[in-house]
C-alpha positions as CSV (number, residue, x, y, z in Angstrom):
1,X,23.6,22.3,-10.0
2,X,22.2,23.2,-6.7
3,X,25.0,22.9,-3.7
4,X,22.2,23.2,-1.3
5,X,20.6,19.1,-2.3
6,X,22.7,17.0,-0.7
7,X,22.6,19.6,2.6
8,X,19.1,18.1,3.1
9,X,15.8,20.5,2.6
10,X,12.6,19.6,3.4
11,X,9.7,18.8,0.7
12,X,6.4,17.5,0.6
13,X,7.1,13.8,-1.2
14,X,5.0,10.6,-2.3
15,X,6.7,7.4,-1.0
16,X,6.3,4.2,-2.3
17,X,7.6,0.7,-0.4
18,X,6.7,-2.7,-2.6
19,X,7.5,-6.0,-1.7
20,X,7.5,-9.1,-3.1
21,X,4.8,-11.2,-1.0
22,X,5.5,-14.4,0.4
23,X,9.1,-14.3,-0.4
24,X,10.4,-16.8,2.0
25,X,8.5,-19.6,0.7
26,X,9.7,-18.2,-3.0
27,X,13.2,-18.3,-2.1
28,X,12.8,-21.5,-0.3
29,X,11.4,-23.1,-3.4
30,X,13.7,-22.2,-6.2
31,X,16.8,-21.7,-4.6
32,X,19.7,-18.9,-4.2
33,X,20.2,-18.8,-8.0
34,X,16.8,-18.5,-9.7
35,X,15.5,-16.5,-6.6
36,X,18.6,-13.7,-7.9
37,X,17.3,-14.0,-11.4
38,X,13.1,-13.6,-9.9
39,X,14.2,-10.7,-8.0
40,X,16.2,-9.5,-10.8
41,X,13.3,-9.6,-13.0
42,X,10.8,-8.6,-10.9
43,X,12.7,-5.3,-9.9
44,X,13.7,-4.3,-13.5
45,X,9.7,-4.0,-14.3
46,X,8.6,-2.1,-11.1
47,X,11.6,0.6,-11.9
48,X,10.4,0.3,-15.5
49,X,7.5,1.9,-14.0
50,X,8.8,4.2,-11.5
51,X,10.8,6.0,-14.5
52,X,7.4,6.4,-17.0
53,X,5.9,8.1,-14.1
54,X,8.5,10.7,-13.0
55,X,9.2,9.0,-9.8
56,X,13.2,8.4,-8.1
57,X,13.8,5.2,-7.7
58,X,15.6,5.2,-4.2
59,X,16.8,1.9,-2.9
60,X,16.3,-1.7,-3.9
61,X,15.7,-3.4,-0.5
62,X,16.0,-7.2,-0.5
63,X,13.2,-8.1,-2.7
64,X,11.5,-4.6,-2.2
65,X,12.2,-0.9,-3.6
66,X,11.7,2.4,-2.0
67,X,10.8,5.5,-4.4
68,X,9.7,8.4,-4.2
69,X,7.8,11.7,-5.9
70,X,8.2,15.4,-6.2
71,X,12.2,15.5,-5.1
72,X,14.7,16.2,-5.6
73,X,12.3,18.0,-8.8
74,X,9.0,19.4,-8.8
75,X,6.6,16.9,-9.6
76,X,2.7,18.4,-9.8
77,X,0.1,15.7,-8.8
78,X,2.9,13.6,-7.7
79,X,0.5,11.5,-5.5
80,X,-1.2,10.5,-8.7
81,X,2.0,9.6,-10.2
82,X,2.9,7.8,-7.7
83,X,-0.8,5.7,-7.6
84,X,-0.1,5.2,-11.5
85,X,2.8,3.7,-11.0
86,X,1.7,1.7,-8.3
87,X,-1.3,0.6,-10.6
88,X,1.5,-0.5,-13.6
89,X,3.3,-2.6,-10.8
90,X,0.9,-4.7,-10.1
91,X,-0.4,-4.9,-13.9
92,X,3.0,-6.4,-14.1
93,X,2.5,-9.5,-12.1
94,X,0.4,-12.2,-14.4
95,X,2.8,-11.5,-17.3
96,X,5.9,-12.0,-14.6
97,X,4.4,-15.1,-12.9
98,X,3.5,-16.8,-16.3
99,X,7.1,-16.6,-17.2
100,X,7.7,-18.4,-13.7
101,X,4.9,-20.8,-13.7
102,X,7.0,-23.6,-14.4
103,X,9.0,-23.1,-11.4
104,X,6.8,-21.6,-9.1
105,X,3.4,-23.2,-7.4
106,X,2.3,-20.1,-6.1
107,X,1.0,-17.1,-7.6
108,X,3.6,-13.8,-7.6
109,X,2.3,-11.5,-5.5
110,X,3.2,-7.2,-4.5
111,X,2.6,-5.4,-1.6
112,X,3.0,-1.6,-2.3
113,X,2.2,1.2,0.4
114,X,2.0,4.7,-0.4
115,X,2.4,8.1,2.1
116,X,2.3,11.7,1.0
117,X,4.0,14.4,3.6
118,X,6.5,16.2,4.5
119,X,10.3,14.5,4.5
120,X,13.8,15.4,5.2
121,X,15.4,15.1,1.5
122,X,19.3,14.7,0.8
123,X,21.9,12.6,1.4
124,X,21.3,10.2,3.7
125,X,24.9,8.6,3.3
126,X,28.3,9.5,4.1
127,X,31.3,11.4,2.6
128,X,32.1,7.8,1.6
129,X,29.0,6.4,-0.3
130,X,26.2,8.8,-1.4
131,X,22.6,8.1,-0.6
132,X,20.2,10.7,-1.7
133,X,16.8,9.7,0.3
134,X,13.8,11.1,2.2
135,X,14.2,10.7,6.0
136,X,11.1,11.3,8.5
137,X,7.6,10.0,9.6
138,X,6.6,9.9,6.3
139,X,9.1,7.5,5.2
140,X,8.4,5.4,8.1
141,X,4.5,5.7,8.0
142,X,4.6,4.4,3.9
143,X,6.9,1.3,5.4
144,X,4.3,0.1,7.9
145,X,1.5,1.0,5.1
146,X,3.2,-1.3,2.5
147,X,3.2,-4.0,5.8
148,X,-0.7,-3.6,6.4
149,X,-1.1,-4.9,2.9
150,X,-0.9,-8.3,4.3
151,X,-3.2,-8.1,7.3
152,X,-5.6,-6.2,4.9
153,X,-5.4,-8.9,2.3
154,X,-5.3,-6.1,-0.8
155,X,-2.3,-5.4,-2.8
156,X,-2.3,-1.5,-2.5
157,X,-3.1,0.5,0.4
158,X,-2.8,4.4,0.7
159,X,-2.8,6.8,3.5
160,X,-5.7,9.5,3.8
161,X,-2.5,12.1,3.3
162,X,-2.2,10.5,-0.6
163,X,-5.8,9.9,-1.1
164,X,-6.7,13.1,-0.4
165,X,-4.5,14.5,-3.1
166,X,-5.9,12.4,-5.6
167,X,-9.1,14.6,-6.6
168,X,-11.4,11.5,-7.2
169,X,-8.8,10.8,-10.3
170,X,-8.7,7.3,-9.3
171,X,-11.0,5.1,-7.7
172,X,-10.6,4.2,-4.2
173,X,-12.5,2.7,-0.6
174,X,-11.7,3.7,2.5
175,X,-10.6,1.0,4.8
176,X,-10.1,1.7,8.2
177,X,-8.7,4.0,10.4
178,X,-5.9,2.0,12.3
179,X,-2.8,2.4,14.9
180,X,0.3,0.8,12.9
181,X,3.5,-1.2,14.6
182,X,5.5,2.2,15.6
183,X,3.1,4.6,14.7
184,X,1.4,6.7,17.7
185,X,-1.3,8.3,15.9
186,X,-4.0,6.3,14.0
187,X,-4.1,7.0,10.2
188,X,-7.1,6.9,7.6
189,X,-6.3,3.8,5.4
190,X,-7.4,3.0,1.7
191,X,-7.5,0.6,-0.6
192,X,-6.4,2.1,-4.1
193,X,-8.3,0.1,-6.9
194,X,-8.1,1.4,-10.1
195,X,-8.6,4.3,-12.5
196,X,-11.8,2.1,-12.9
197,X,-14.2,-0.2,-11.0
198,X,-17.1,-2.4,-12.4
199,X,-20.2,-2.3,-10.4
200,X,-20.1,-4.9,-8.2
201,X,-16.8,-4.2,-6.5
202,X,-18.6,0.1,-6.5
203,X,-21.8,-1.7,-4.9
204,X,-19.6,-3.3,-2.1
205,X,-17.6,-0.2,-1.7
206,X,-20.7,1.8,-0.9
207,X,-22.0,-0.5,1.7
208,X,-18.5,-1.3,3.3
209,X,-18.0,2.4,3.5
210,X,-21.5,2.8,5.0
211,X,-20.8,0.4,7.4
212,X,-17.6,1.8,8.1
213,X,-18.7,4.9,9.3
214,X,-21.9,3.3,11.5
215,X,-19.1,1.1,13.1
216,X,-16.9,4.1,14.2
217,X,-20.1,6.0,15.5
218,X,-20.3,2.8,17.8
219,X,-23.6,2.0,15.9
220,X,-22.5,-1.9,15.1
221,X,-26.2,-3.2,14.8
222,X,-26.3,-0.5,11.8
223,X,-23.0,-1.1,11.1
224,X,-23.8,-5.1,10.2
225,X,-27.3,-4.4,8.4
226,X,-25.4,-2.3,6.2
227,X,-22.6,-4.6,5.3
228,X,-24.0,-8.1,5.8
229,X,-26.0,-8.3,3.0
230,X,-23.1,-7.3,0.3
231,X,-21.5,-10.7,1.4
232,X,-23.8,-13.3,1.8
233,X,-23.1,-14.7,-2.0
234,X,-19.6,-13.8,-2.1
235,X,-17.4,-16.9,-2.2
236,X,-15.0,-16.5,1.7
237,X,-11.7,-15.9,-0.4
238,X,-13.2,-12.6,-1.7
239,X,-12.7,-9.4,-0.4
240,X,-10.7,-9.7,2.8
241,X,-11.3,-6.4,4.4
242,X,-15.0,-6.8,4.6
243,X,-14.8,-10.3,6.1
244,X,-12.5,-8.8,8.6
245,X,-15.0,-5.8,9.1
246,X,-17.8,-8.2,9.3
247,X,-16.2,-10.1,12.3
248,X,-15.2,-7.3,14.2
249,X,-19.1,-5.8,13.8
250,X,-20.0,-9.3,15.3
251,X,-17.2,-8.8,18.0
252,X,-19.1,-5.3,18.6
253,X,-22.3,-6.7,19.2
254,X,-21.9,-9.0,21.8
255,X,-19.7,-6.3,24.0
256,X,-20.5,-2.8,25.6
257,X,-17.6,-1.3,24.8
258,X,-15.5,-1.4,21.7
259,X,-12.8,0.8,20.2
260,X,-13.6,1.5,16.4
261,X,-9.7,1.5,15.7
262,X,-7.7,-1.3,14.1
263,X,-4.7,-2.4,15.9
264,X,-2.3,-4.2,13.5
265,X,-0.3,-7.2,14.6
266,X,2.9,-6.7,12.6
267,X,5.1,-4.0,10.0
């Protein structure tokens, strides 16, 4: 055993923060003791998950967890780990919410963010109660990622410090680059899809991305041309972020002066 893990060390780490979405209104609806047992079941399948790929489950956090990649053991390509698990999460939900159906009149939903960089790892805790965790801006910078899921309206977003690491392994569109509750410095965000995408949603992705970039070059009329087209079919309930990016490019054309990055409301 190493004396010197629980003194704290730091390591590069992967760190995932999931949450169950919408979980007032769950709780509200089925009441303290089938809420326990949702929460119950719900967390036994995500750490399911976080075991097959090689991650530490740190904390369960209300109806959340925190884990995290490559400590206190070496973990090669720990990003995509962490992704993959991610990924398995969320493949989890329609079997979960089928079992709920009966109780439940709204679908069961995740928000998961996910930050790679460098962390404070050890105990956390006391002499009295051990905590082994990861302390730093990395931690916090996953926790507000995991919270932009809901003003981004996708279920997985990732930092450009994980996607980066990800070696086009799986499939992914950036989303924005945006100033988080907390954060100072704005961060490259992305929306992690799949190990797979079927053409459409690749089509979309190309002229989002497109857009994207004409948009932060302050080129909106570009910017729209490029995106508006993509979406003209689409029903509105598909595809958040390029409704959102669509009404900000509409935003940008009637004005002079715009700033190209996204301030968030809330964690």
């Amino acid at each position: 055993r190493d004396p010197t893990l629980l003194e704290g060390r730091d390591r590069e780490v992967t760190i995932l923060f999931s949450d169950i979405r919408g979980f007032s209104r769950l709780s509200e609806q089925l009441g303290p003791a089938d809420t326990f047992r949702l929460v119950g079941q719900v967390m036994e399948r995500l750490a399911v998950h976080v075991a097959e790929f090689q991650g530490v489950l740190v904390n369960y956090i209300g109806d959340g967890l925190l884990a995290m990649w490559n400590a206190p053991a070496d973990r090669p390509r720990h990003a995509v780990l962490a992704c993959k698990a991610a990924l398995k999460m969320l493949a989890e939900l329609p079997t979960l919410g089928e079992a709920w159906r009966g109780k439940l009149n709204q679908p069961l939903l995740l928000g998961i963010g996910i930050n790679t960089g460098a962390a404070r790892v050890g105990n956390a805790g006391s002499s009295r109660r051990f905590s082994y965790s990861p302390l730093g801006h990395t931690v916090n910078l996953a926790s507000r990622v995991e919270g932009a899921t809901k003003y981004l309206g996708v279920p997985i977003v990732i930092t450009g410090g994980t996607q980066q690491q990800l070696a086009g392994e799986l499939v992914t569109r950036r989303l924005c680059r945006a100033r988080l509750p907390g954060i100072d410095s704005p961060v490259d965000l992305y929306e992690l899809r799949g190990e797979s995408a079927d053409a459409q949603w690749l089509a979309r992705k190309e002229c989002y991305e497109q857009a994207l970039l004409h948009y932060e070059q302050h080129q909106p009329q570009a910017a729209y041309e490029a995106l508006a087209p993509a979406y003209l079919d689409l029903p509105p309930d598909v595809d958040p972020p390029g409704r959102m990016l669509l009404e900000r490019l509409r935003v940008a054309l009637q004005s002079d002066t715009y700033t190209p990055i996204w301030d968030f409301p809330n964690k």
